[in-house]
C-alpha positions as a Python dict, from the first residue, in 0.01 Angstrom:
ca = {
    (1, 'X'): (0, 0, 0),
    (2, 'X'): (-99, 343, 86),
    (3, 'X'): (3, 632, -159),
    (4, 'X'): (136, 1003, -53),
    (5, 'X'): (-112, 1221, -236),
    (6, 'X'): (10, 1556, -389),
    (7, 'X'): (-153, 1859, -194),
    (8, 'X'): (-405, 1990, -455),
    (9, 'X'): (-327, 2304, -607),
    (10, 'X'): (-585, 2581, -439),
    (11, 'X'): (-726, 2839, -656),
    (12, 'X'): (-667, 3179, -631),
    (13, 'X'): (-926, 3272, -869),
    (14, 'X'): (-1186, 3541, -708),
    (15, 'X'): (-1484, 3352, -936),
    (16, 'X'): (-1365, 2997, -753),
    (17, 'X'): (-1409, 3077, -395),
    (18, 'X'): (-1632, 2858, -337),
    (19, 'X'): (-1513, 2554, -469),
    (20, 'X'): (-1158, 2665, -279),
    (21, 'X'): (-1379, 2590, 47),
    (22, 'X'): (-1414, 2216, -54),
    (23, 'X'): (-1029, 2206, -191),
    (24, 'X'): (-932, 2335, 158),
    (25, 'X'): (-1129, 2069, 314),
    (26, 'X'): (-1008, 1809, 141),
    (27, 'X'): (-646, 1880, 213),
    (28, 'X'): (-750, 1909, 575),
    (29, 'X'): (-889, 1538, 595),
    (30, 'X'): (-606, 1390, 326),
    (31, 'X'): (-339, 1459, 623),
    (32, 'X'): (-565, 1256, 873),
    (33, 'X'): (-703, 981, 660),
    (34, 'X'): (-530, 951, 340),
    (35, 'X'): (-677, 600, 210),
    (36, 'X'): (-1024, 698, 173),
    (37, 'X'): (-991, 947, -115),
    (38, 'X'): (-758, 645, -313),
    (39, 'X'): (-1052, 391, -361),
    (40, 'X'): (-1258, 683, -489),
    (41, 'X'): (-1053, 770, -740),
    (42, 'X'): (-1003, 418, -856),
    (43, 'X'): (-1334, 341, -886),
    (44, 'X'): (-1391, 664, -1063),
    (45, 'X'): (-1114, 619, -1344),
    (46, 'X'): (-1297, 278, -1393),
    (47, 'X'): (-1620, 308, -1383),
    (48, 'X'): (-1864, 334, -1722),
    (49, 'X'): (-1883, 683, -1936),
    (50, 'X'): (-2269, 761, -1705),
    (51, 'X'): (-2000, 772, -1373),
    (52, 'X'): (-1767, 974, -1577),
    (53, 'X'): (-2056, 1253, -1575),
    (54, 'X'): (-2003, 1290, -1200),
    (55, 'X'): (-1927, 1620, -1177),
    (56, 'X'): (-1625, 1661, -949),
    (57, 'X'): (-1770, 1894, -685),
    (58, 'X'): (-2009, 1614, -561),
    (59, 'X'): (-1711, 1347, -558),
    (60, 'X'): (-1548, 1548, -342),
    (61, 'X'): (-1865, 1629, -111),
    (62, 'X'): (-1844, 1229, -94),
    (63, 'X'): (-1470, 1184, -6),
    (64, 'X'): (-1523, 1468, 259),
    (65, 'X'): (-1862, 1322, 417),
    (66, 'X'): (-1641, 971, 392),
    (67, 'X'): (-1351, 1087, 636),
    (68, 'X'): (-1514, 1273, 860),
    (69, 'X'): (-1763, 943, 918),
    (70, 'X'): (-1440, 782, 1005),
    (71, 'X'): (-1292, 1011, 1274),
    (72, 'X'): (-1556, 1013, 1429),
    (73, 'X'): (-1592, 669, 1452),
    (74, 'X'): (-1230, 668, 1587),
    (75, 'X'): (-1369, 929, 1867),
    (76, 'X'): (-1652, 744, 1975),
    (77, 'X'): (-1464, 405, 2013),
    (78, 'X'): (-1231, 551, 2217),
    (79, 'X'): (-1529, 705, 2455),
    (80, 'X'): (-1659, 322, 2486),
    (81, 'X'): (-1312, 211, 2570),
    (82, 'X'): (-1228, 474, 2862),
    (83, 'X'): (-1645, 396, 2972),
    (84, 'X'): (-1579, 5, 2982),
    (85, 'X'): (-1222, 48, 3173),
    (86, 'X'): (-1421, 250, 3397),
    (87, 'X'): (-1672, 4, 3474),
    (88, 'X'): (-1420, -258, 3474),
    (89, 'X'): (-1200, -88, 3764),
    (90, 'X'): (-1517, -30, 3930),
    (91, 'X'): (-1548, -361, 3987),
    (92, 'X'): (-1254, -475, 4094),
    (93, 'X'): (-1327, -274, 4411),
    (94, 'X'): (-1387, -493, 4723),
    (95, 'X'): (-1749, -607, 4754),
    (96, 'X'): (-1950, -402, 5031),
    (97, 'X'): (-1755, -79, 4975),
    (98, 'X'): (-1889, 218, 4813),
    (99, 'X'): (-1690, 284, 4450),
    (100, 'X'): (-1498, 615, 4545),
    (101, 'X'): (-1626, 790, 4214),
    (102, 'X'): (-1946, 639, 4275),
    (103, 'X'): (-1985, 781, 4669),
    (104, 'X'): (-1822, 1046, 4506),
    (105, 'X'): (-2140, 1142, 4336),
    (106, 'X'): (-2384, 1029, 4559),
    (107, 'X'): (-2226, 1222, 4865),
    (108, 'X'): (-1997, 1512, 4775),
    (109, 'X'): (-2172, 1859, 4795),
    (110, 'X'): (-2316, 1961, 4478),
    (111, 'X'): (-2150, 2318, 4513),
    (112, 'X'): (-2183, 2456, 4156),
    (113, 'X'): (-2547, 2333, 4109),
    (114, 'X'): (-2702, 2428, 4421),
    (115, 'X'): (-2515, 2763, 4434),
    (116, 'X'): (-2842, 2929, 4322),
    (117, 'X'): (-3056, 2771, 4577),
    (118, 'X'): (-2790, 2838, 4818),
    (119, 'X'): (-2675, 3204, 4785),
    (120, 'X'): (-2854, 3502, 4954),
    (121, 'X'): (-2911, 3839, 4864),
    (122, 'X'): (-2564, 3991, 4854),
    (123, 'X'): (-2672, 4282, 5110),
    (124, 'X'): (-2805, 4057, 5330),
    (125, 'X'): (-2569, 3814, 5355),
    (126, 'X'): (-2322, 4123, 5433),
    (127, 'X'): (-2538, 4275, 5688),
    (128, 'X'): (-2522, 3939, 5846),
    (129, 'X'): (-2194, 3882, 5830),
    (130, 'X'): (-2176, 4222, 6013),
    (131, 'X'): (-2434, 4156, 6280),
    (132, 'X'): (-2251, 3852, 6324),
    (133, 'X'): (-1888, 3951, 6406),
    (134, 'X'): (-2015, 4241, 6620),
    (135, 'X'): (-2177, 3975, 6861),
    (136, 'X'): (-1894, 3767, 6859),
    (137, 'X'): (-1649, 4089, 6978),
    (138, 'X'): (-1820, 4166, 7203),
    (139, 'X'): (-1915, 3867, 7353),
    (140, 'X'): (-1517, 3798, 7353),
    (141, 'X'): (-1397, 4107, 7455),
    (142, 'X'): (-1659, 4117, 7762),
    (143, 'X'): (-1535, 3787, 7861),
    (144, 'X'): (-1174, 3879, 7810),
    (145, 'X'): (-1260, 4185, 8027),
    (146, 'X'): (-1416, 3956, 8311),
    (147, 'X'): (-1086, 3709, 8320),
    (148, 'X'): (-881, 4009, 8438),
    (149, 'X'): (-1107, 4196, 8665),
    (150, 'X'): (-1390, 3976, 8810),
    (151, 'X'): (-1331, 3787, 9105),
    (152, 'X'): (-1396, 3369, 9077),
    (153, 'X'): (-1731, 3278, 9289),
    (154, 'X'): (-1608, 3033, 9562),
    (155, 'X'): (-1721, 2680, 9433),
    (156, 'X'): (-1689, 2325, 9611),
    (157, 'X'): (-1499, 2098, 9358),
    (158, 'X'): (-1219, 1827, 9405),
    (159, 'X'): (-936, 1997, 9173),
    (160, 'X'): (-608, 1945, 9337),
    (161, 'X'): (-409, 2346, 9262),
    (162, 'X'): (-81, 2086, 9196),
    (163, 'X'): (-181, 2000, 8814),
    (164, 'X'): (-265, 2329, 8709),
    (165, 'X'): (-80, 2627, 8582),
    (166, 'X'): (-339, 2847, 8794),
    (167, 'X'): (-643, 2679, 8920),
    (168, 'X'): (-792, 3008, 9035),
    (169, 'X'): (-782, 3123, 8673),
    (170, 'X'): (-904, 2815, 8489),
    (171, 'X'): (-1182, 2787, 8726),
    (172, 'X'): (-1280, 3184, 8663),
    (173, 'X'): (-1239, 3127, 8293),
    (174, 'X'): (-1409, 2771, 8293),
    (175, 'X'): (-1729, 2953, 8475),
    (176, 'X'): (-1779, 3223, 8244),
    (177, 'X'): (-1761, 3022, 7956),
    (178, 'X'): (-2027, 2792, 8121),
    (179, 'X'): (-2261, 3151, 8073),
    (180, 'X'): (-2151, 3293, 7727),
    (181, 'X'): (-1985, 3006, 7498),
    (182, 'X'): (-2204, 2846, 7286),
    (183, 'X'): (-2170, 2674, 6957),
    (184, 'X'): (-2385, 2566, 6663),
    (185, 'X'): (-2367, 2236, 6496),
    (186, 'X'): (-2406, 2274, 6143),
    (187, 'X'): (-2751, 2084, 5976),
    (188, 'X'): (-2626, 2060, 5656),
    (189, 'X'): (-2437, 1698, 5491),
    (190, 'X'): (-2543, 1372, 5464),
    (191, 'X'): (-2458, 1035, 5681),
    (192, 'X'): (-2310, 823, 5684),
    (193, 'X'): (-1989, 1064, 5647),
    (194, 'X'): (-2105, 1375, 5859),
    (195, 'X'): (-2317, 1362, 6184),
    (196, 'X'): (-2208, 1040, 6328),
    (197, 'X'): (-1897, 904, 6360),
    (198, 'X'): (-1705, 576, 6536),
    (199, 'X'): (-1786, 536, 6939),
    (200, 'X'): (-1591, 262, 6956),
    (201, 'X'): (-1204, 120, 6930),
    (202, 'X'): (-935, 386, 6935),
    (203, 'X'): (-1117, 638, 6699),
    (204, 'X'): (-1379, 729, 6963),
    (205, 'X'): (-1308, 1039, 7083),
    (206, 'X'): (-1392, 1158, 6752),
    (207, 'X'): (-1725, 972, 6713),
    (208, 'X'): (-1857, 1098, 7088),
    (209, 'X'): (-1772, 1426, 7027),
    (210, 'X'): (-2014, 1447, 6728),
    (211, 'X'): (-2279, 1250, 6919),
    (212, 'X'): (-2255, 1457, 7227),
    (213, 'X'): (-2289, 1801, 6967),
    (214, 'X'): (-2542, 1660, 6776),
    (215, 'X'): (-2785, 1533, 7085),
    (216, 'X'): (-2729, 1852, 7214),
    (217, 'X'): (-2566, 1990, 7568),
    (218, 'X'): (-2551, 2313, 7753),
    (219, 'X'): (-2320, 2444, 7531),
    (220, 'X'): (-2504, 2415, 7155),
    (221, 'X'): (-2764, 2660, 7021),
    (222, 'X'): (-3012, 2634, 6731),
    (223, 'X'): (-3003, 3002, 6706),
    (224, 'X'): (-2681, 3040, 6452),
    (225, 'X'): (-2674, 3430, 6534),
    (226, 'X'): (-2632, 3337, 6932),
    (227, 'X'): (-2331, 3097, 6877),
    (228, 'X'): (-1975, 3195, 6928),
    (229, 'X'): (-1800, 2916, 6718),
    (230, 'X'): (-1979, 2675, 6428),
    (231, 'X'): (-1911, 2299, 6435),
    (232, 'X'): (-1844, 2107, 6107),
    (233, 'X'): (-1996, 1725, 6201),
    (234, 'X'): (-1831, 1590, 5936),
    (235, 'X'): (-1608, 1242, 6018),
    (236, 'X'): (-1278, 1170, 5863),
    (237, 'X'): (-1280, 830, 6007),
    (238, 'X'): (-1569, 766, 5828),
    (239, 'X'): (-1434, 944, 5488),
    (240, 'X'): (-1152, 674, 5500),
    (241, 'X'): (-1408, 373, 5539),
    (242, 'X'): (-1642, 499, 5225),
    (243, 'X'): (-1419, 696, 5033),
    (244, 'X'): (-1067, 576, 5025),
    (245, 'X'): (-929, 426, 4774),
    (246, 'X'): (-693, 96, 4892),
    (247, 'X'): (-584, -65, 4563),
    (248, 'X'): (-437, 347, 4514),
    (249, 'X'): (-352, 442, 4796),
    (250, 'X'): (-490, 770, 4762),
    (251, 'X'): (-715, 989, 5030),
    (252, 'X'): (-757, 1329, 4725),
    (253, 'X'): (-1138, 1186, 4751),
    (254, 'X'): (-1151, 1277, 5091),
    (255, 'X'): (-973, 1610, 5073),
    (256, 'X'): (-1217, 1631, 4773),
    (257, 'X'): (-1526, 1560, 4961),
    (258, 'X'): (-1390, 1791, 5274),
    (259, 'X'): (-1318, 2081, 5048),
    (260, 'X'): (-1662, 2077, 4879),
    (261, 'X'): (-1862, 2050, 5217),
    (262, 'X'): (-1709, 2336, 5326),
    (263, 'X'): (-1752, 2543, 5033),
    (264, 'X'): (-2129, 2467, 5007),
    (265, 'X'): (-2150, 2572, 5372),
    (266, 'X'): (-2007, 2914, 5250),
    (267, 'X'): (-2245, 2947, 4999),
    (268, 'X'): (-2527, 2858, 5173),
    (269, 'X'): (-2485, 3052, 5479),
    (270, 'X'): (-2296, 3350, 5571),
    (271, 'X'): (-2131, 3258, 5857),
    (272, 'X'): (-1801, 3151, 5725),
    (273, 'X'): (-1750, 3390, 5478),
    (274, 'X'): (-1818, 3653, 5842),
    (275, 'X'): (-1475, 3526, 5983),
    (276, 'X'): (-1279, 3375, 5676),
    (277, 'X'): (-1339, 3028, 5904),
    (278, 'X'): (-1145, 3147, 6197),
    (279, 'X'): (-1498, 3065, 6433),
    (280, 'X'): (-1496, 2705, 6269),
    (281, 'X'): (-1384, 2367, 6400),
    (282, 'X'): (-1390, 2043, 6340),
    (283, 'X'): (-1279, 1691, 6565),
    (284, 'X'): (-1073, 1392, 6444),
    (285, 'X'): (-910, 1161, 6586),
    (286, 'X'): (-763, 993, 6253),
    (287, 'X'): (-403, 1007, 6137),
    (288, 'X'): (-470, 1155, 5829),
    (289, 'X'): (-690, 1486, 5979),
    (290, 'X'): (-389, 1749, 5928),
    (291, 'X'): (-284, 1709, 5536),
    (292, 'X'): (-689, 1588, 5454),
    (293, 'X'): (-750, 1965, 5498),
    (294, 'X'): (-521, 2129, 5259),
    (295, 'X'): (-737, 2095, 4992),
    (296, 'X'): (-921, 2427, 5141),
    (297, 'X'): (-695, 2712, 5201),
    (298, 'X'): (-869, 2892, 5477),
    (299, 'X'): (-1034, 2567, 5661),
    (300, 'X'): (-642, 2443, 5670),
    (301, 'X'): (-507, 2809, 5739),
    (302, 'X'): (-825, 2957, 5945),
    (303, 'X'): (-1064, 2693, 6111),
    (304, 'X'): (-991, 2549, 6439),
    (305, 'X'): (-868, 2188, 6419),
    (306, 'X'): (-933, 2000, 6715),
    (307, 'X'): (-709, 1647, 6653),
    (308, 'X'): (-564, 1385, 6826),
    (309, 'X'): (-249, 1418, 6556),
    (310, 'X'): (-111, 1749, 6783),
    (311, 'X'): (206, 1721, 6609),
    (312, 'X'): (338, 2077, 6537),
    (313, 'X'): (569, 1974, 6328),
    (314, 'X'): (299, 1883, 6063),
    (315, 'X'): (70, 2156, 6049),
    (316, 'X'): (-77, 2160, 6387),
    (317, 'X'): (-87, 2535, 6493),
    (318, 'X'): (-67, 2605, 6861),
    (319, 'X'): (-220, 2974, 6895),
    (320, 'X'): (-529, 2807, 6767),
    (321, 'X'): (-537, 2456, 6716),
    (322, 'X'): (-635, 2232, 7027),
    (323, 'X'): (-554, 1864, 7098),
    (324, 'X'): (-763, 1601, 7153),
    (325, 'X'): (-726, 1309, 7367),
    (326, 'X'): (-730, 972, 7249),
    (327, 'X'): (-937, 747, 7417),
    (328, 'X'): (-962, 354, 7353),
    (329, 'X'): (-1317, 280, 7404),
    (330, 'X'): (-1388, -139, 7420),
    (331, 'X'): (-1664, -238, 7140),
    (332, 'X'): (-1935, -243, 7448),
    (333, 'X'): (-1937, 94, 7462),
    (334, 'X'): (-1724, 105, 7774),
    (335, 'X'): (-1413, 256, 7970),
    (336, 'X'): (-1138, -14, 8132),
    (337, 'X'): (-1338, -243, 8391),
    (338, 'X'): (-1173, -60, 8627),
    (339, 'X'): (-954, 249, 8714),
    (340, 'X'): (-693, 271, 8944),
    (341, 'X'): (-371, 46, 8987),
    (342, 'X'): (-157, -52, 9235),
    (343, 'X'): (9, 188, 9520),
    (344, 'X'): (386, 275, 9435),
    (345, 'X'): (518, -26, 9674),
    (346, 'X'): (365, -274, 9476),
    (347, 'X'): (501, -216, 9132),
    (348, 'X'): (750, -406, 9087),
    (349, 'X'): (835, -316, 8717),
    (350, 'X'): (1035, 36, 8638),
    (351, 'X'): (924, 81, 8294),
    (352, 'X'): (635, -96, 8034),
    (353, 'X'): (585, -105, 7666),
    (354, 'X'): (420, -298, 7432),
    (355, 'X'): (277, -231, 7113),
    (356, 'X'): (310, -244, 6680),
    (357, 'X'): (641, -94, 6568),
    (358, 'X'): (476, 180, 6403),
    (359, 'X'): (710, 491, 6274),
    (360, 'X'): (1088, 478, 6324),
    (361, 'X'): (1071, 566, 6778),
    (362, 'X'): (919, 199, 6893),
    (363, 'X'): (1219, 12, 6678),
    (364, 'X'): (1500, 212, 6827),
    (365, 'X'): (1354, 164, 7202),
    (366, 'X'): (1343, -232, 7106),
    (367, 'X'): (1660, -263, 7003),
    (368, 'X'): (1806, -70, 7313),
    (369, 'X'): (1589, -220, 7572),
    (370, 'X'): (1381, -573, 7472),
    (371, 'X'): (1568, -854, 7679),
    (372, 'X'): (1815, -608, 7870),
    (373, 'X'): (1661, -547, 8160),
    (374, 'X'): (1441, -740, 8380),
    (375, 'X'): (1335, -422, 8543),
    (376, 'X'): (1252, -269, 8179),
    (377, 'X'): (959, -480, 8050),
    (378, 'X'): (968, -402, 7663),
    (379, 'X'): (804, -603, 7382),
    (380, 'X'): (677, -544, 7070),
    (381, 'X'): (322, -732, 7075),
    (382, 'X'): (296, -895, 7432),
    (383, 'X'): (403, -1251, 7401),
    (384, 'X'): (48, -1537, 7452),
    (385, 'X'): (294, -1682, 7715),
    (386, 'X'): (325, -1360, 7886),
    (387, 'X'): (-13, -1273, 7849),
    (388, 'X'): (-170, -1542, 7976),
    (389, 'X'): (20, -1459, 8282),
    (390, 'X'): (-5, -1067, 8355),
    (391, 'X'): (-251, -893, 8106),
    (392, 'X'): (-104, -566, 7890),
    (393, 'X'): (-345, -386, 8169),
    (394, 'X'): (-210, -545, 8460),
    (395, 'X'): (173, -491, 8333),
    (396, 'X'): (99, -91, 8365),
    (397, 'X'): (-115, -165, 8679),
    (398, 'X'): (226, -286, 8831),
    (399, 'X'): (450, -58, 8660),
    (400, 'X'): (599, 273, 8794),
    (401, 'X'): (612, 450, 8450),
    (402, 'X'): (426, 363, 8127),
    (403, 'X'): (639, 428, 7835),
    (404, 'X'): (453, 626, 7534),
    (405, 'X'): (650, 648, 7230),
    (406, 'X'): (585, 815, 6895),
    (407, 'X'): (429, 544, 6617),
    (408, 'X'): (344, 621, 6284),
    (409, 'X'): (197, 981, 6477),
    (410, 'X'): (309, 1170, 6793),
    (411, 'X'): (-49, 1031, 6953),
    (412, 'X'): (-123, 716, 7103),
    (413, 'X'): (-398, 572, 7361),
    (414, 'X'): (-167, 488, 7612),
    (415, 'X'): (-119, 851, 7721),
    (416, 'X'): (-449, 828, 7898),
    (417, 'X'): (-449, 420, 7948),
    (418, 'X'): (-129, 538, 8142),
    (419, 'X'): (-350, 773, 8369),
    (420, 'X'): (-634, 511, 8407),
    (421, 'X'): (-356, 271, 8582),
    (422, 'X'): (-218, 569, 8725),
    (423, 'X'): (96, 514, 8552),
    (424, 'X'): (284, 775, 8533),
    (425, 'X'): (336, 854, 8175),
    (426, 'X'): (654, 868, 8010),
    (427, 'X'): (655, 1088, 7687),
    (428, 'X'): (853, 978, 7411),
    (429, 'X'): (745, 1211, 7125),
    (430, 'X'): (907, 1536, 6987),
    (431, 'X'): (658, 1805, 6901),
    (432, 'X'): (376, 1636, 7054),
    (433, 'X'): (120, 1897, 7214),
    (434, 'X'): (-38, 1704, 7467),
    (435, 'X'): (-453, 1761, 7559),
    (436, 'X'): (-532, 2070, 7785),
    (437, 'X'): (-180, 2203, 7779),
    (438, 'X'): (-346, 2589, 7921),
    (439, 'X'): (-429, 2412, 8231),
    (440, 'X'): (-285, 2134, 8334),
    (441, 'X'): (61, 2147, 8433),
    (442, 'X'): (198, 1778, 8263),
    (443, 'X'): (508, 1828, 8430),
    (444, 'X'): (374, 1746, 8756),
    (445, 'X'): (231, 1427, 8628),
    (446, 'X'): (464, 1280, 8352),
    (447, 'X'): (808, 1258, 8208),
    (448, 'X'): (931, 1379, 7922),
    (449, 'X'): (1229, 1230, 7719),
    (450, 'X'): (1385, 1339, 7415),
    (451, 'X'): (1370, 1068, 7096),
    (452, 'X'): (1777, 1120, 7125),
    (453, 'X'): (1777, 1016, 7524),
    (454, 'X'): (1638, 677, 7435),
    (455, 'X'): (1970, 555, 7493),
    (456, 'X'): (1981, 672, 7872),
    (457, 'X'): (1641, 578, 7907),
    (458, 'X'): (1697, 401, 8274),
    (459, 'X'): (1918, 641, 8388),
    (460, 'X'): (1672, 942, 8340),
    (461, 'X'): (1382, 721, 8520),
    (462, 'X'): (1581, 613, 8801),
    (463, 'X'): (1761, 948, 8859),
    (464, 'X'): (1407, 1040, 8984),
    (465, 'X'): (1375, 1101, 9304),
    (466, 'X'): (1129, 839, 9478),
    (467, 'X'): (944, 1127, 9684),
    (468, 'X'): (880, 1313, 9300),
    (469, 'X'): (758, 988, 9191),
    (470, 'X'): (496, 947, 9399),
    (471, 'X'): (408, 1299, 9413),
    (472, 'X'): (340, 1226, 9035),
    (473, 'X'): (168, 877, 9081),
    (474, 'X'): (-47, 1044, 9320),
    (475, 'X'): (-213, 1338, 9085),
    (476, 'X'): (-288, 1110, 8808),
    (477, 'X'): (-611, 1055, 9044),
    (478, 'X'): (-652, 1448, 9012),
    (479, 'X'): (-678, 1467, 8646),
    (480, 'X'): (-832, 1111, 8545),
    (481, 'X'): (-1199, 1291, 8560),
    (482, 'X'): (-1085, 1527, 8243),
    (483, 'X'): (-1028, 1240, 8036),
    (484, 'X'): (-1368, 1042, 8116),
    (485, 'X'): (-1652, 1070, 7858),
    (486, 'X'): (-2012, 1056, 7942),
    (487, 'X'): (-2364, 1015, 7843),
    (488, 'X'): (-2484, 1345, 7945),
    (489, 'X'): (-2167, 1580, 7938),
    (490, 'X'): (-2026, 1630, 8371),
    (491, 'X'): (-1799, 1949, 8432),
    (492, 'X'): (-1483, 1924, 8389),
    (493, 'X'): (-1471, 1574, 8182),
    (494, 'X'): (-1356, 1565, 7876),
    (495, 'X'): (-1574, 1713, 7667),
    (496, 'X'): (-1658, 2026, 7873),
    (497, 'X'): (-1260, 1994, 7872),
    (498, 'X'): (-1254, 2014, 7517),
    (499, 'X'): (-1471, 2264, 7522),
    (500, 'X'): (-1284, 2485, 7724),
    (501, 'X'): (-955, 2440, 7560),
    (502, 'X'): (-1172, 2640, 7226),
    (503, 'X'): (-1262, 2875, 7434),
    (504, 'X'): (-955, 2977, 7590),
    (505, 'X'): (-767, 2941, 7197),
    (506, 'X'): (-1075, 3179, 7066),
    (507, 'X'): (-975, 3404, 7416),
    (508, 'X'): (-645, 3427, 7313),
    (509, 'X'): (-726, 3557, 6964),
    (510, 'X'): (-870, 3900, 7128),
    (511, 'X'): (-615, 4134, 7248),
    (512, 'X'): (-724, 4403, 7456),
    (513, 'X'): (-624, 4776, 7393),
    (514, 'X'): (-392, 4918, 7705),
    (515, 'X'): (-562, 5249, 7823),
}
């Protein structure tokens, strides 16, 4: 058994100072490891009268060398145990995917190391910065200046003035922007997780966006000084299929990696640190694109996010933020086989849903409407026997409204499935900013209801008058050609759409002085 040791008794002798040092010592150790000095002292009271010559300052030289051998082997098996539980959670990850601290390392901006390489000159990078924001006011507040005075060129286009707020001044403020906007695509990350993203499945918009930026269009400039916004390439979509974590649950590597990118862009150029990230943007069409950015104060406070999540309730600001449409592109690469639906008389169905009961709308609009109403075709995942019958596109081919309630997010694909089957959309989200807001007038194509008015959902549809309805069904052939992507980008589809709705939300940050 172990025995409490009496503190020894330190010296206060000036002459012993230095052997105080090693009585100090000791003490120190005896409170950590108090067995080691015992065995010594043992064996010293026993040992023959040449040990007895020991002369106590080296004894204790040993007992001190002694404990602190043992701490530190205490230390260093601890290090080997946190390395080999490491290792050991490593793998344990599923097979093909990239170990999160691992892709960590391999892809994640090296911000503090490269900050050397990176940085400029501090006067130039402030003369810049200068140079910079003077082009960009007065690019802006010349454009600004030609909304309100110049007059619109007459042009030959298909736009029906019935969807739009005012189609006189989107098509004056969609020309000028085709001479002055431009935008540069930043060079800098890695792929797979910047400059390329999914083209395919429900994610797509996302994925063409960065292809169409990255191939280049009318609109992007290698010259950074000539650009009026900066594009960040990077993919969340892609983040979440390399660097989230599914046995935690957890998307901090993301924020991580997104937070990191954009501080080594700071460092390296000068162009964000010219506008505090107010000229920035970046596209995704994943769920998790409005809280992945709070890692970064002024990307999540400043930059331009351009999402398919346009909740305002979550973040999503509306003087500068912009919406993005969510498209369902097929795995070929392609748009539904064919666009278009049925003419009002041959719909026989009021109202269509199917779908996952995602988020807590889609359950209550089951429970109030599956089975009730022959008239009201709603399901939660279309039926085989149904199926096999009338497709999920043919129901909304021969329905007079496509219902498009709030899931998990305010966003879905059937908001522009709906227009492709010229459906007229029913809205079923609260705080949902829907895609090109400025411009077209959504009123004159869809119905909004209230989460509360799910109840009274037939009675709000029917109360419609039929002449309103078609009106309605009718312009959904006006506005299907802003919602159509493209190989090479066409005016007015959705990109140059996209475009647009940045340039009018970077318009609307300028306000003029009243002479």
């Amino acid at each position: 058994m172990l025995r409490l040791q009496q503190a020894p008794v330190i010296s206060r002798d000036p002459n012993t100072v230095r052997a105080n040092r090693f009585q100090k010592a000791e003490l120190f150790v005896s409170l950590f490891v108090t067995d080691v000095s015992e065995p010594v002292r043992e064996m010293h009271a026993s040992s023959n009268s040449s040990q007895r010559l020991i002369k106590p300052k080296r004894l204790r030289y040993l007992q001190l060398v002694a404990s602190i051998l043992i701490l530190l082997t205490i230390i260093l098996a601890g290090l080997l145990f946190v390395e080999v539980q490491t290792a050991l959670s490593a793998c344990r990850m599923k097979k093909g995917s990239v170990s999160m601290n691992h892709a960590t390392r391999l892809l994640a901006p090296k911000t503090t190391e490269r900050s050397e390489e990176y940085a400029a000159p501090q006067n130039s990078n402030s003369k810049i910065s200068r140079r910079l924001q003077q082009n960009h006011e007065s690019t802006l507040w010349a454009a600004k200046l030609a909304l309100q005075n110049e007059v619109v060129l007459l042009v030959k286009d298909s736009l029906n003035p019935d969807v739009y707020h005012n189609l006189t001044n989107f098509r004056k403020s969609f020309q000028i922007m085709e001479k002055v906007f431009r935008i540069y695509v930043y060079k800098d990350g890695l792929r797979p997780l910047v400059h390329s993203g999914p083209k395919s499945g429900i994610y797509a918009s996302e994925g063409l966006f960065i292809d169409s930026m990255e191939r280049g269009n009318q609109f992007t400039v290698e010259d950074p000084m000539k650009a009026t916004m900066f594009f960040m390439p990077f993919s969340l979509r892609q983040m979440v299929s390399y660097l989230y974590d599914r046995s935690t649950h957890k998307i901090q590597p993301i924020k991580t990696y997104i937070a990191n990118y954009v501080a080594m862009l700071s460092v390296k150029h000068s162009f964000w640190n010219a506008s505090g990230g107010s000229d920035h943007f970046f596209v995704s069409c994943h769920d998790w694109a409005l809280k992945a950015t709070n890692s970064h104060g002024q990307l999540h406070q400043n930059a331009v996010k351009v999402v398919c999540n346009a909740d305002c309730s979550q973040g999503f600001d509306t003087m500068k933020d912009v919406s993005l449409p969510e498209t369902r592109i097929s795995f070929n690469g392609s748009l539904p086989s064919s666009i278009g639906g049925s003419p009002p008389d041959q719909r026989p169905y009021l109202a269509f849903f199917a779908g996952q009961m995602h988020g807590v709308v889609r359950p209550i609009l089951l429970q109030y409407w599956k089975d009730k109403d022959p008239l009201m075709r709603i399901f939660e995942v279309l039926p085989a026997s149904i199926a096999s019958k009338t497709s999920y596109s043919q129901h909304m081919k021969l329905s007079k409204y496509c219902l498009c309630p709030a899931g998990h997010e305010v966003n879905s694909p059937r908001l522009v499935e709906a227009i492709f089957s010229e459906c007229v959309p029913v809205i079923i989200a609260d705080n949902f900013v829907l895609p090109f807001s400025n411009v077209i007038n959504w009123e004159s194509i869809s119905v909004t209801v209230l989460q509360t008015d799910i109840t009274n959902l037939k009675n709000v549809l029917t109360s419609i008058p039929e002449q309103k309805y078609r009106a309605m069904q009718s312009r959904l052939k006006d506005v299907q050609q802003h919602f159509l992507w493209h190989d090479s980008p066409q005016k007015y589809d959705v990109l140059t759409m996209i475009i647009h709705s940045l340039w009018t939300q970077r318009l609307d940050q300028i306000q003029l002085e009243d002479n």
